[in-house]
C-alpha positions as CSV (number, residue, x, y, z in Angstrom):
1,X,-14.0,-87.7,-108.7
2,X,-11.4,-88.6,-111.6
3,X,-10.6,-92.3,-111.4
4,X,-7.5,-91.7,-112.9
5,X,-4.9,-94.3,-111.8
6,X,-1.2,-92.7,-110.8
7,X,1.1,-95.2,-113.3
8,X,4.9,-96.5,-111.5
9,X,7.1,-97.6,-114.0
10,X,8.0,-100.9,-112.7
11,X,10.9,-103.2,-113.8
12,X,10.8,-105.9,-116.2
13,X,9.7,-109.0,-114.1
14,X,13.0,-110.4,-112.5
15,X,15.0,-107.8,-113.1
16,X,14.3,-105.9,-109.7
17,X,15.1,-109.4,-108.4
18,X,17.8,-109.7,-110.3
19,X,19.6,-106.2,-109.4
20,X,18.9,-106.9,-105.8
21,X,20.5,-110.6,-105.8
22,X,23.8,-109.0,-107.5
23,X,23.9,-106.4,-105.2
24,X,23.9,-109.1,-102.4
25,X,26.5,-110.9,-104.3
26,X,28.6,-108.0,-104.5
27,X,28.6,-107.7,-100.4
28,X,29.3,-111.5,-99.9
29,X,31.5,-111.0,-102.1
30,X,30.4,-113.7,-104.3
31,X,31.7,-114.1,-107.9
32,X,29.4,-112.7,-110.6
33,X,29.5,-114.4,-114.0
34,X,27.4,-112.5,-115.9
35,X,29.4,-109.0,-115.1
36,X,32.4,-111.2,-116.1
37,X,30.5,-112.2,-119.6
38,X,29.9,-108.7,-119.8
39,X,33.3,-106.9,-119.1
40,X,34.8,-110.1,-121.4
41,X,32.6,-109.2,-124.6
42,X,32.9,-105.8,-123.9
43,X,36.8,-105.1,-123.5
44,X,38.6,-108.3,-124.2
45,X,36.7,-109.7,-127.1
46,X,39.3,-111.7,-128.4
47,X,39.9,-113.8,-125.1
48,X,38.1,-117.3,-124.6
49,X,35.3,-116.9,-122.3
50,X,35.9,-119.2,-119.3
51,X,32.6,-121.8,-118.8
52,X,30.7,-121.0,-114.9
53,X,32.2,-123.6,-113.5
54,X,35.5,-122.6,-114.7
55,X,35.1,-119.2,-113.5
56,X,33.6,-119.9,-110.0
57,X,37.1,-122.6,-109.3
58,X,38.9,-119.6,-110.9
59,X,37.3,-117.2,-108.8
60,X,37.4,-119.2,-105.6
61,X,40.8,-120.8,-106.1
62,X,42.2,-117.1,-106.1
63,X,39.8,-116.1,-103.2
64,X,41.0,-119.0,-101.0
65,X,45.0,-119.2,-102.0
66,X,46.5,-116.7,-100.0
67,X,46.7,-117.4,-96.3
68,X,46.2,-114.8,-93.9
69,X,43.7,-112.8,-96.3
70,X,40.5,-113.2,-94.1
71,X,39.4,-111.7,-91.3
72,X,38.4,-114.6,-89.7
């Protein structure tokens, strides 16, 4: 018998973790900072980068303003 051992590539540790809780945020519809660092730095370089905290009030400020926009 070979004892040859079938290799899975497996993610860096937390990333699996991390792609799973971004996909959850995405359904909640939670805000996601670090796509918004990303698309920043990537397409609007010269903007100032807002801090977290200034993102999630941004985020949630917007979310919550107009009436009538929930379901429920």
């Amino acid at each position: 018998m070979s004892s040859a051992v079938a290799r899975v590539a497996v993610p860096a540790r937390g990333s699996l973790l991390e792609r799973v809780n971004a996909v959850v945020r995405r359904i909640i519809g939670a805000p996601d900072y670090s796509a918004y660092l990303t698309h920043q730095t990537a397409h609007h370089p010269e903007c100032k980068v807002l801090t977290e905290a200034e993102f999630l009030d941004e985020q949630l400020t917007a979310r919550y303003s107009t009436p009538g926009s929930r379901c429920c």
